[in-house]
mmJSON file of the N, C-alpha and C atoms, coordinates in Angstrom:
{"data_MODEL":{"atom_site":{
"group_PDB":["ATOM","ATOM","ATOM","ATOM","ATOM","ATOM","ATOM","ATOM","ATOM","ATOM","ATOM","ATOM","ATOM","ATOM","ATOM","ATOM","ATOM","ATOM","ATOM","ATOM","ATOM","ATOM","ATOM","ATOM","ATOM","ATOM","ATOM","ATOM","ATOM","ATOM","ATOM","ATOM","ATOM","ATOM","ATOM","ATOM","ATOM","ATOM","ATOM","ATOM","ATOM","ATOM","ATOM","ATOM","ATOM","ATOM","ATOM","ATOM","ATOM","ATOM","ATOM","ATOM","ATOM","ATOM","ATOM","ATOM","ATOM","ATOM","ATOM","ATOM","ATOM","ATOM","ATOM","ATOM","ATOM","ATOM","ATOM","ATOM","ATOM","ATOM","ATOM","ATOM","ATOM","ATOM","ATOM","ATOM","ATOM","ATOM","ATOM","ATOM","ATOM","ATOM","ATOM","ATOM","ATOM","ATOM","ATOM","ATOM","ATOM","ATOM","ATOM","ATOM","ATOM","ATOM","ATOM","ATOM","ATOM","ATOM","ATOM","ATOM","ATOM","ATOM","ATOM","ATOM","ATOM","ATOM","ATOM","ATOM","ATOM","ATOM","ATOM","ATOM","ATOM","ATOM","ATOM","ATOM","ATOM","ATOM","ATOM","ATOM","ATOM","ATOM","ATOM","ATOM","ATOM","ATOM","ATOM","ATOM","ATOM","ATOM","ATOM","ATOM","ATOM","ATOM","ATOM","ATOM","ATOM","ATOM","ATOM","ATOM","ATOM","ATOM","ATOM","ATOM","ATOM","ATOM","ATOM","ATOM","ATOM","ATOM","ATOM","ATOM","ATOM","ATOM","ATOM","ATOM","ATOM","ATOM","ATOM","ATOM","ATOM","ATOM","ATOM","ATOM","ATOM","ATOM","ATOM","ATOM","ATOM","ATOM","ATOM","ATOM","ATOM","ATOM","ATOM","ATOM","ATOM","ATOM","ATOM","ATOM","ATOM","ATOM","ATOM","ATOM","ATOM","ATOM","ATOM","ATOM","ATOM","ATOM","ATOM","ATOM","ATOM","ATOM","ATOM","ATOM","ATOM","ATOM","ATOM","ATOM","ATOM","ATOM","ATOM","ATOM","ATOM","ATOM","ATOM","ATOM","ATOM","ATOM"],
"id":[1,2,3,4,5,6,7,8,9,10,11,12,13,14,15,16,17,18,19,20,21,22,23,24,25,26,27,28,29,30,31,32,33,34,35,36,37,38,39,40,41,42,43,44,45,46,47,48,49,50,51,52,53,54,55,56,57,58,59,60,61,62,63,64,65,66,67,68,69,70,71,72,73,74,75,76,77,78,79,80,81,82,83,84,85,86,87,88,89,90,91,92,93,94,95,96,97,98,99,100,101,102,103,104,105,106,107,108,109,110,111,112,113,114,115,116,117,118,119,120,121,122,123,124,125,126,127,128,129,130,131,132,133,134,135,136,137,138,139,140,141,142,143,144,145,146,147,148,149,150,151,152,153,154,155,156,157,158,159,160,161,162,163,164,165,166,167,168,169,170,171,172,173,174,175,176,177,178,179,180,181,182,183,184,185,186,187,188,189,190,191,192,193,194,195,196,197,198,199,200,201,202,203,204,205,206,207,208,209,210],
"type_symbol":["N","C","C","N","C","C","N","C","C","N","C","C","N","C","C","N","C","C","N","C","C","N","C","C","N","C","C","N","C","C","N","C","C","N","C","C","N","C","C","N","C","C","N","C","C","N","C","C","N","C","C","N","C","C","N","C","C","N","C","C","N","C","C","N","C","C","N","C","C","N","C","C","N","C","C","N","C","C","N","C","C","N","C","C","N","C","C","N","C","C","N","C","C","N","C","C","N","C","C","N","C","C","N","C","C","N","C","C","N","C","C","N","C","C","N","C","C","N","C","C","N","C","C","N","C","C","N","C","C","N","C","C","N","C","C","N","C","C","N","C","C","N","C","C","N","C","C","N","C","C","N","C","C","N","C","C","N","C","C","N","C","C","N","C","C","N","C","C","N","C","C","N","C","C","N","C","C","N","C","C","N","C","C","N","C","C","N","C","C","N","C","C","N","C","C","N","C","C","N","C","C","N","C","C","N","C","C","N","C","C"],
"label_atom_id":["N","CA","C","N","CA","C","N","CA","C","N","CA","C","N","CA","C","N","CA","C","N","CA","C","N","CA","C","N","CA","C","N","CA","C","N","CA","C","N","CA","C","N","CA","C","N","CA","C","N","CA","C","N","CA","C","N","CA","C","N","CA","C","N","CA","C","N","CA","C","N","CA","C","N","CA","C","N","CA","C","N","CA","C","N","CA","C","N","CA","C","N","CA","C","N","CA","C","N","CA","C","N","CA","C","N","CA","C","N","CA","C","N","CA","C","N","CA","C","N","CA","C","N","CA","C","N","CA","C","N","CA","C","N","CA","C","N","CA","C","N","CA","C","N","CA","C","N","CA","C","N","CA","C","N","CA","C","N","CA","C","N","CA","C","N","CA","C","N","CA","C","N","CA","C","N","CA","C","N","CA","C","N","CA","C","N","CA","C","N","CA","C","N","CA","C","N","CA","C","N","CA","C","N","CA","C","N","CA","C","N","CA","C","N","CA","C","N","CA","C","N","CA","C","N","CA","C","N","CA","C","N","CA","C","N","CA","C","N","CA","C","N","CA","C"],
"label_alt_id":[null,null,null,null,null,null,null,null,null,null,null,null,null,null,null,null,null,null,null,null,null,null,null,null,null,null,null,null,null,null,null,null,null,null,null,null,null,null,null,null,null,null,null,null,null,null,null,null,null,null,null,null,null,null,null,null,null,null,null,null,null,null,null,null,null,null,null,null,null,null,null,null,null,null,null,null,null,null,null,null,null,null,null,null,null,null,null,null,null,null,null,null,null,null,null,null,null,null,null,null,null,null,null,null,null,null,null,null,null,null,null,null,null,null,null,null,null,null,null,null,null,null,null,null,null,null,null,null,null,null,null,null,null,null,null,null,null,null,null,null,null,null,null,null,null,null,null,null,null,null,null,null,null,null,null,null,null,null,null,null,null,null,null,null,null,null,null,null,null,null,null,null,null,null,null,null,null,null,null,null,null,null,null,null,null,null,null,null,null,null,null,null,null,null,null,null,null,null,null,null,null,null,null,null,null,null,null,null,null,null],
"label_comp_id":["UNK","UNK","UNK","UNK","UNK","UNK","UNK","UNK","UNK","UNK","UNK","UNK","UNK","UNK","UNK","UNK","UNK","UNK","UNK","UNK","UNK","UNK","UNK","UNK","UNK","UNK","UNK","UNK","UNK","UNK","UNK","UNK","UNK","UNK","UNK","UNK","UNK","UNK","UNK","UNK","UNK","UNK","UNK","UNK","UNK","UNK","UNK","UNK","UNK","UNK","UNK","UNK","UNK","UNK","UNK","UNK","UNK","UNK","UNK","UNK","UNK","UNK","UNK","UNK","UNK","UNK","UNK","UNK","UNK","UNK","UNK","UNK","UNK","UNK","UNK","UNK","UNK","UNK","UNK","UNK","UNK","UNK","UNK","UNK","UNK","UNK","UNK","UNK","UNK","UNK","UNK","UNK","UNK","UNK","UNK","UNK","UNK","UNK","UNK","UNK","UNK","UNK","UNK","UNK","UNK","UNK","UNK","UNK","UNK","UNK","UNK","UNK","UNK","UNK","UNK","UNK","UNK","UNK","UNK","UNK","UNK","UNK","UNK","UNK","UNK","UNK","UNK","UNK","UNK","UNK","UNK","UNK","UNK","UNK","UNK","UNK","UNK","UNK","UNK","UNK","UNK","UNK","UNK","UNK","UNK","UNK","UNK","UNK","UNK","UNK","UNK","UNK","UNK","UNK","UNK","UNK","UNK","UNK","UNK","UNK","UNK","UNK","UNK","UNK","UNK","UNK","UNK","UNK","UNK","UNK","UNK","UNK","UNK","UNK","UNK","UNK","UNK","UNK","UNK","UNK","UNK","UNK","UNK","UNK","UNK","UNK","UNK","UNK","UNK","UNK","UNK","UNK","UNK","UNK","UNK","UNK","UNK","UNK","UNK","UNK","UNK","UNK","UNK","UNK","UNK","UNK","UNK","UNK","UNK","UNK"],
"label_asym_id":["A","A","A","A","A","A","A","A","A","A","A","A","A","A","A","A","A","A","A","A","A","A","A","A","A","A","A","A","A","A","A","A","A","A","A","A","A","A","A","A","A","A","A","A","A","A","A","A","A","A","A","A","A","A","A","A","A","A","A","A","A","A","A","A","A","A","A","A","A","A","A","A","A","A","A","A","A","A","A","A","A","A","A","A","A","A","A","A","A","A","A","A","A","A","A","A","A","A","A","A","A","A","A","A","A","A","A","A","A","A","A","A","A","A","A","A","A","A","A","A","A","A","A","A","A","A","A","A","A","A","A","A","A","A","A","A","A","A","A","A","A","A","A","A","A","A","A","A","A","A","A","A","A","A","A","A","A","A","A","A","A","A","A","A","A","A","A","A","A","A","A","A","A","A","A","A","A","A","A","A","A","A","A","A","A","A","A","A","A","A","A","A","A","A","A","A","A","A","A","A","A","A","A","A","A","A","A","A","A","A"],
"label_entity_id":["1","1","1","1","1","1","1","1","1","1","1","1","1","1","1","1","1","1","1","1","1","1","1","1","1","1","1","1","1","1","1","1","1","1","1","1","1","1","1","1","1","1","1","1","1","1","1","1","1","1","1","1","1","1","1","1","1","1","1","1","1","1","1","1","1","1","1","1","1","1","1","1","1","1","1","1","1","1","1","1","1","1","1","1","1","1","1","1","1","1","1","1","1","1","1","1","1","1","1","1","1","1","1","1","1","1","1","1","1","1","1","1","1","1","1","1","1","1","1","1","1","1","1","1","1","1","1","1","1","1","1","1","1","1","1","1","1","1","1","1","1","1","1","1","1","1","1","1","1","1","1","1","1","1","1","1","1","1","1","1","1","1","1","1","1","1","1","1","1","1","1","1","1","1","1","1","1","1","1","1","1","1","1","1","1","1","1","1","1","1","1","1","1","1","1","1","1","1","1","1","1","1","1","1","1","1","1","1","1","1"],
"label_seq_id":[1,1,1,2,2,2,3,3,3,4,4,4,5,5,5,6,6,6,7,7,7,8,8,8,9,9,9,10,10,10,11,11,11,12,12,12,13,13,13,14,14,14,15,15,15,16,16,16,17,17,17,18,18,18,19,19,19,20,20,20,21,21,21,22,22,22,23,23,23,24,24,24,25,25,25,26,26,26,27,27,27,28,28,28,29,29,29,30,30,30,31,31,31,32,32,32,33,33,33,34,34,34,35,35,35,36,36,36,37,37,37,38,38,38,39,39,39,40,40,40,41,41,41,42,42,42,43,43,43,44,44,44,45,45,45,46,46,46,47,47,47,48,48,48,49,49,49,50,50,50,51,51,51,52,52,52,53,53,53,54,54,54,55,55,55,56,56,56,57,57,57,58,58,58,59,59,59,60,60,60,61,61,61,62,62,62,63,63,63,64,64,64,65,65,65,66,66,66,67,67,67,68,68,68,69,69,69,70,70,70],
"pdbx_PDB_ins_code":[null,null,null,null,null,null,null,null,null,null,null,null,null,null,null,null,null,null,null,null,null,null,null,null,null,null,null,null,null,null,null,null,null,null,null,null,null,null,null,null,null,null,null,null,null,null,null,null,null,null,null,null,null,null,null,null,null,null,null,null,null,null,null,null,null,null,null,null,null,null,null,null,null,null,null,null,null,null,null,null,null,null,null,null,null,null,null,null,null,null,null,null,null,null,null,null,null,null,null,null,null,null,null,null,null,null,null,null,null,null,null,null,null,null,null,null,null,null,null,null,null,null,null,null,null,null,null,null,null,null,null,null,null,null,null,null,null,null,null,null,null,null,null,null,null,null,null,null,null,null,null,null,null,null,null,null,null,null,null,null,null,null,null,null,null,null,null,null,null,null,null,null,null,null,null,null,null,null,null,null,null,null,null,null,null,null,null,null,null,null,null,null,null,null,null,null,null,null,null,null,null,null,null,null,null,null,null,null,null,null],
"Cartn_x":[123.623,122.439,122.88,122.25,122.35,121.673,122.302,121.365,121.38,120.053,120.394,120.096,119.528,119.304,119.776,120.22,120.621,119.774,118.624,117.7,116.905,116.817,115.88,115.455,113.9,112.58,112.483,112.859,112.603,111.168,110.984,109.593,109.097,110.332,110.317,110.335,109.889,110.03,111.246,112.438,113.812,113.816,114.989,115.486,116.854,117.643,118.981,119.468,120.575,120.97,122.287,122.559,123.302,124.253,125.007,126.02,125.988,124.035,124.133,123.902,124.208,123.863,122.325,122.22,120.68,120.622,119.274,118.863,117.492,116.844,115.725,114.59,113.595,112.345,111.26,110.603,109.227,108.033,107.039,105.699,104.407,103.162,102.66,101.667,100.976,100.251,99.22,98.251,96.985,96.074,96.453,95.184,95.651,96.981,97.518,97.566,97.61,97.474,98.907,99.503,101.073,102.13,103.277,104.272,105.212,105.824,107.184,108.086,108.937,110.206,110.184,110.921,111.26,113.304,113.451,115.381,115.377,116.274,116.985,116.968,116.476,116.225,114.882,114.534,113.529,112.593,111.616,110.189,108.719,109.174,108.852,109.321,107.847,108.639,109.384,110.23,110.786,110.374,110.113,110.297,108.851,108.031,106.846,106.104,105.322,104.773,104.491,103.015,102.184,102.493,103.715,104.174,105.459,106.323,107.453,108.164,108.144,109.612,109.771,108.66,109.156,109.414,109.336,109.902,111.304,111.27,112.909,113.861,113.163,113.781,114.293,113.502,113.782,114.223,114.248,115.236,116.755,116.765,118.327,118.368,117.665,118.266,118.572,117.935,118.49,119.285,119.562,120.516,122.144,121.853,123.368,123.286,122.394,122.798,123.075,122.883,123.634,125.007,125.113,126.473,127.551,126.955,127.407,127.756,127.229,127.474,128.745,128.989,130.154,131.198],
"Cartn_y":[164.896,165.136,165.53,164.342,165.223,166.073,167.238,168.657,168.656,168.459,168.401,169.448,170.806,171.997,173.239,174.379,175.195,175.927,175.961,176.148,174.831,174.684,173.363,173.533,173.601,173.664,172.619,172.222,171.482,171.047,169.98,169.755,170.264,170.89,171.223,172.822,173.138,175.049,175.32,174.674,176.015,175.725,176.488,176.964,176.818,175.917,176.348,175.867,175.85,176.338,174.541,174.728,173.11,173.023,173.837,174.197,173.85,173.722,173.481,174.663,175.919,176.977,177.6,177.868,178.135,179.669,179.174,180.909,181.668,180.641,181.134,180.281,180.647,179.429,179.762,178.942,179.149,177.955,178.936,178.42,179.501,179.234,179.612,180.901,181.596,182.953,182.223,183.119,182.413,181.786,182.253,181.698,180.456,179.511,178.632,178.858,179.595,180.011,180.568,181.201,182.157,181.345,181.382,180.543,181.664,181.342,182.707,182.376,183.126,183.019,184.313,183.901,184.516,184.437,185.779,185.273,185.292,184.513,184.602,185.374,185.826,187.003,188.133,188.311,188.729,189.005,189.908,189.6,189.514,189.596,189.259,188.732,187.867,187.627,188.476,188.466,188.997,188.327,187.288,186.641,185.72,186.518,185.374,184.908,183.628,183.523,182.194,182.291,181.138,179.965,179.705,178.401,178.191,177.079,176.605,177.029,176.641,177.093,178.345,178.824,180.801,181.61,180.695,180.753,180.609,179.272,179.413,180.395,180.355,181.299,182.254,183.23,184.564,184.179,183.087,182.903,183.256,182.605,182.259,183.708,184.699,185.864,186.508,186.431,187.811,186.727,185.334,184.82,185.234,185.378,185.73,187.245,188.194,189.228,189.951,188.796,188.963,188.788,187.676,187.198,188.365,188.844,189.668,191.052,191.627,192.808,192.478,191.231,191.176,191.018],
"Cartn_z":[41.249,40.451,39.04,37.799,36.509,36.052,35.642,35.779,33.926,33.495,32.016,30.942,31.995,30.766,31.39,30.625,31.291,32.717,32.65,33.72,34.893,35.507,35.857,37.182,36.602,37.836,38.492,39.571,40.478,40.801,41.131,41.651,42.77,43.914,45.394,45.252,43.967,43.419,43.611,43.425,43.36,42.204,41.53,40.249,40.656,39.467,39.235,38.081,37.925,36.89,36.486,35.325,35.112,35.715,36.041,37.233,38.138,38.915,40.292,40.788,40.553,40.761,41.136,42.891,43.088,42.772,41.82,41.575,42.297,42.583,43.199,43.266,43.361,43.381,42.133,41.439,40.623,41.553,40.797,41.011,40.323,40.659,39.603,40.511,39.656,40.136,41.3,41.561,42.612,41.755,40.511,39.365,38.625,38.713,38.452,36.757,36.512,35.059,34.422,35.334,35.076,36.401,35.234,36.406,36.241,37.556,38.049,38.726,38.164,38.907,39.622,41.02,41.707,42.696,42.108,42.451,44.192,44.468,45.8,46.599,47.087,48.196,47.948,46.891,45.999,46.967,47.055,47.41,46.637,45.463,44.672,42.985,42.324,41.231,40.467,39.613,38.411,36.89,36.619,35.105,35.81,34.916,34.46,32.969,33.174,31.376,31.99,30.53,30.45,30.007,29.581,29.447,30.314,30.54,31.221,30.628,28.887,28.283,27.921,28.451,28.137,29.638,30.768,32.044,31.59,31.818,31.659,30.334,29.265,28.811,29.029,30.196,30.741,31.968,32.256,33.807,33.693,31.776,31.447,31.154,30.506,29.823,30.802,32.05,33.272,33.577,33.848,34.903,33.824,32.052,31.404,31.759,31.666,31.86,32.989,34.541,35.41,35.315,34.799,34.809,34.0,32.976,32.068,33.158,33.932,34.346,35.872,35.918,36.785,36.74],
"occupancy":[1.0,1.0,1.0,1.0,1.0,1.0,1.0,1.0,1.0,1.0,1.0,1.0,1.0,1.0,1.0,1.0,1.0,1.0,1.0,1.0,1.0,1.0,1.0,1.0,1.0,1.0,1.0,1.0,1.0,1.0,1.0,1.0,1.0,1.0,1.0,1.0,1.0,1.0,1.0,1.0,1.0,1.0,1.0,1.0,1.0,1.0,1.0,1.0,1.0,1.0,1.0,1.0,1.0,1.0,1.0,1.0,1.0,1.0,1.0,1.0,1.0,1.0,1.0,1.0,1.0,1.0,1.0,1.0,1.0,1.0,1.0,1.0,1.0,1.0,1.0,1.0,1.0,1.0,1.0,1.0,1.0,1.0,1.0,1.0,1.0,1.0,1.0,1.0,1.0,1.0,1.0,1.0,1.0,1.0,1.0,1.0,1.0,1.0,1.0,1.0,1.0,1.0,1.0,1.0,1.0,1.0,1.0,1.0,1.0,1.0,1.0,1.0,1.0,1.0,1.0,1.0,1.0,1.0,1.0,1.0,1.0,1.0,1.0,1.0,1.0,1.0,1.0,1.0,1.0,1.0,1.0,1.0,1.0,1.0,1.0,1.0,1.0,1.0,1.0,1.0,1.0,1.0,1.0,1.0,1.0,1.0,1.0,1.0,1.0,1.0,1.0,1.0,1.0,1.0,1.0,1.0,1.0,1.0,1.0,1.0,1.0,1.0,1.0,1.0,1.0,1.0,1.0,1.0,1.0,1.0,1.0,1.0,1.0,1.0,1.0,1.0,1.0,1.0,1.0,1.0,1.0,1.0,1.0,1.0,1.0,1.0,1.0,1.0,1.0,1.0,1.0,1.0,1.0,1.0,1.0,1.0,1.0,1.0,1.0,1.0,1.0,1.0,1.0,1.0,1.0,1.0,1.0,1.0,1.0,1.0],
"B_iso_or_equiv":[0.0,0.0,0.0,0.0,0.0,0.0,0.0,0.0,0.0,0.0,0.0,0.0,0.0,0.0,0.0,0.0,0.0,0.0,0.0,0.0,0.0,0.0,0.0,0.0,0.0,0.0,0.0,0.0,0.0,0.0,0.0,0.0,0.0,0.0,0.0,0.0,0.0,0.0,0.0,0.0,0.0,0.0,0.0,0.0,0.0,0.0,0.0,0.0,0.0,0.0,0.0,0.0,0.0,0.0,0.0,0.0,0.0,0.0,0.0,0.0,0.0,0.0,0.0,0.0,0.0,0.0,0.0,0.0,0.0,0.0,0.0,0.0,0.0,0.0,0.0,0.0,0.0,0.0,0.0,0.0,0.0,0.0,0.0,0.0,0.0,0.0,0.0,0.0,0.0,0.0,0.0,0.0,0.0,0.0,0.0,0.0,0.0,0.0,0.0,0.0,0.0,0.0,0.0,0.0,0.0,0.0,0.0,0.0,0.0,0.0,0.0,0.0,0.0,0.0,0.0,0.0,0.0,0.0,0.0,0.0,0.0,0.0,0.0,0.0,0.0,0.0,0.0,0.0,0.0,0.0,0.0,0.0,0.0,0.0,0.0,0.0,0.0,0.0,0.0,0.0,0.0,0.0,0.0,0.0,0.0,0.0,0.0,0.0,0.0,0.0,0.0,0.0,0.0,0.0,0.0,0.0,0.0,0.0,0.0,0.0,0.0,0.0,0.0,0.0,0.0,0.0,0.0,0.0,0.0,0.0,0.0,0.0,0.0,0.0,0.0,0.0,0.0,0.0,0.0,0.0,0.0,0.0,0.0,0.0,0.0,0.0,0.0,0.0,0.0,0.0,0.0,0.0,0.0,0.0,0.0,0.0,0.0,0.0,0.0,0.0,0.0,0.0,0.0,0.0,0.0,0.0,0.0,0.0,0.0,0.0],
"pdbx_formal_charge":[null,null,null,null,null,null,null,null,null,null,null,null,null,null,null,null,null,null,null,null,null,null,null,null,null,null,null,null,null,null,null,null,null,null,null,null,null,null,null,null,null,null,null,null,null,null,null,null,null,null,null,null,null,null,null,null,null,null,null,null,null,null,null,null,null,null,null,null,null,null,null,null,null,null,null,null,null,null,null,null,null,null,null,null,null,null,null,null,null,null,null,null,null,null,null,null,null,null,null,null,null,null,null,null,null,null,null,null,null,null,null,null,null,null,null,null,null,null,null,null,null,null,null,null,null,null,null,null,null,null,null,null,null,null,null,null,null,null,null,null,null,null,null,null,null,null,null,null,null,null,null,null,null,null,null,null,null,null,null,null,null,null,null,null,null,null,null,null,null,null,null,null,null,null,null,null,null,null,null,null,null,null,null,null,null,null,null,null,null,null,null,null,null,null,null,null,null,null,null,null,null,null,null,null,null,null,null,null,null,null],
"auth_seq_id":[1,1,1,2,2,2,3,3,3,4,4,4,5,5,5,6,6,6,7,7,7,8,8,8,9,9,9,10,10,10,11,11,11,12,12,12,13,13,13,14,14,14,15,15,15,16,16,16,17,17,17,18,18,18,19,19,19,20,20,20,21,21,21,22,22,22,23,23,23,24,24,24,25,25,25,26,26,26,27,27,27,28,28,28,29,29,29,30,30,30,31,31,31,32,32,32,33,33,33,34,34,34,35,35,35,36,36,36,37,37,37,38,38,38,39,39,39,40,40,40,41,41,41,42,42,42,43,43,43,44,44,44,45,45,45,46,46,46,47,47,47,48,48,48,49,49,49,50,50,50,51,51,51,52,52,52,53,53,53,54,54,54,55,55,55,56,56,56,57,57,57,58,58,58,59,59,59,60,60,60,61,61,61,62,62,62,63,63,63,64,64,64,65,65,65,66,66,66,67,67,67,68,68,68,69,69,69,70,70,70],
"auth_comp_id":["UNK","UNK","UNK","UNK","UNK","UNK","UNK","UNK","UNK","UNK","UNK","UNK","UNK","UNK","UNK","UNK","UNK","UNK","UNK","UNK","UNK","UNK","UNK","UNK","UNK","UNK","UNK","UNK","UNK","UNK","UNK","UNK","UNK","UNK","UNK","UNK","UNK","UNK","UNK","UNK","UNK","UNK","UNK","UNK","UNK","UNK","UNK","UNK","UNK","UNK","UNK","UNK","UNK","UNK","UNK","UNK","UNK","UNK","UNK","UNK","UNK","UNK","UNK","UNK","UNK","UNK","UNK","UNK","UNK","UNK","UNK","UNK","UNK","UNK","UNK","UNK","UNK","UNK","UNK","UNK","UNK","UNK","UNK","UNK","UNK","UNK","UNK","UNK","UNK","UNK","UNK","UNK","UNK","UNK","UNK","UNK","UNK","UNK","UNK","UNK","UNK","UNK","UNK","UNK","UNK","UNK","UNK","UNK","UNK","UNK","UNK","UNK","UNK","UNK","UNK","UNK","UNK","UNK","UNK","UNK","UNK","UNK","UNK","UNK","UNK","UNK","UNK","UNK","UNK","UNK","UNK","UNK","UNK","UNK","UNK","UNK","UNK","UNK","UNK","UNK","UNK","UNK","UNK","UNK","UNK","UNK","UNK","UNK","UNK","UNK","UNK","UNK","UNK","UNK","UNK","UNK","UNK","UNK","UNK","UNK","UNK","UNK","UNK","UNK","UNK","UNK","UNK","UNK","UNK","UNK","UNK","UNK","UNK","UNK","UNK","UNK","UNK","UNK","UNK","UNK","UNK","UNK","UNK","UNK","UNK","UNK","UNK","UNK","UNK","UNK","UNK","UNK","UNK","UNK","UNK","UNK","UNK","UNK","UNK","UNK","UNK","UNK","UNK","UNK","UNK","UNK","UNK","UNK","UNK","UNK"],
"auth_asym_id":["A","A","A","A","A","A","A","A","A","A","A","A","A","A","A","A","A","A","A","A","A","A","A","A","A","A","A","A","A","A","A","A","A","A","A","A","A","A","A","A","A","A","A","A","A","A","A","A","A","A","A","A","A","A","A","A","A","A","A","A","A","A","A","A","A","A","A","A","A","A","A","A","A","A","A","A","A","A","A","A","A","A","A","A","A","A","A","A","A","A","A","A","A","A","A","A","A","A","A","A","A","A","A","A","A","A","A","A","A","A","A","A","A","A","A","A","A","A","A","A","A","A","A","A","A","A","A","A","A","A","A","A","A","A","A","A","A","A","A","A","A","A","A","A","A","A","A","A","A","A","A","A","A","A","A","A","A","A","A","A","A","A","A","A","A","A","A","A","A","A","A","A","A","A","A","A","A","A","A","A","A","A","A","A","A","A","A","A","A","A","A","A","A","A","A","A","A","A","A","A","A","A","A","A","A","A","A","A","A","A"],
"auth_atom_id":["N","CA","C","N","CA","C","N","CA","C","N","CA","C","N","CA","C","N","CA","C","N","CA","C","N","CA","C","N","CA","C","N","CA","C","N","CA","C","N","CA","C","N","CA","C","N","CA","C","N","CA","C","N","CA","C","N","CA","C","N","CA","C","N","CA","C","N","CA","C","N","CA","C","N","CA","C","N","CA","C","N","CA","C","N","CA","C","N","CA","C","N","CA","C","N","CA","C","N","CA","C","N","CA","C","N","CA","C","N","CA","C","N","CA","C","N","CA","C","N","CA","C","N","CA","C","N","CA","C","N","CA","C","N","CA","C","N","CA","C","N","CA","C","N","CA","C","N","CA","C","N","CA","C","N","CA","C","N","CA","C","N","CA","C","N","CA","C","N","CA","C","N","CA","C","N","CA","C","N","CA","C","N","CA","C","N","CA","C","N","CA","C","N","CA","C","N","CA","C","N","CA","C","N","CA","C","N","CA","C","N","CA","C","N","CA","C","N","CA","C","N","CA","C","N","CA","C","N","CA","C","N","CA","C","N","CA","C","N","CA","C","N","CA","C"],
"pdbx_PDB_model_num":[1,1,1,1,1,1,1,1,1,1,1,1,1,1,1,1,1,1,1,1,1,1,1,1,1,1,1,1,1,1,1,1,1,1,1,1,1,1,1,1,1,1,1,1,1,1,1,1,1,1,1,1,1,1,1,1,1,1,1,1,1,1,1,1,1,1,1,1,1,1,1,1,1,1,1,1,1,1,1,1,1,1,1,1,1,1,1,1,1,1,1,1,1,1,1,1,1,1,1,1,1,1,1,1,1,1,1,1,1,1,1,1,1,1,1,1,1,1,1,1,1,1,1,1,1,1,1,1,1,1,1,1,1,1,1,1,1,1,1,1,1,1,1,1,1,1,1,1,1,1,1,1,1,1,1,1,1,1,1,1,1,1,1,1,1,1,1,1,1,1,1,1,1,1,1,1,1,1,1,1,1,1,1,1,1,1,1,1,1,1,1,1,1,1,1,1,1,1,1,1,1,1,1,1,1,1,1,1,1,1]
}}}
């Protein structure tokens, strides 16, 4: 699979990353209005917003500042 941005929403709701790297799943509130991410084991979301590209934006800022604290 060519993975062509640092984040990428799947049509099947996971999330990962250009790596290939699974981070978790998105989809949107009950009101189809707010989309979210939710990480890997999570029980709930963490990173939500009313557009896609401000999803992924904050998918990438916690997925570097995970990376950053290991």
């Amino acid at each position: 699979m060519n993975l062509r941005w640092p984040i990428n929403l799947l049509e099947d709701g996971t999330v990962i990353t250009q790596d290939g790297e699974y981070l978790g799943t998105w989809g949107t509130d009950e009101s189809d209005a707010i989309y979210e991410f939710t990480p890997d084991g999570a029980a709930q979301p963490l990173v939500s917003a009313v557009f896609v590209k401000f999803l992924c934006e904050g998918i990438k800022d916690w997925h570097d500042r995970r990376q950053s604290d290991t």
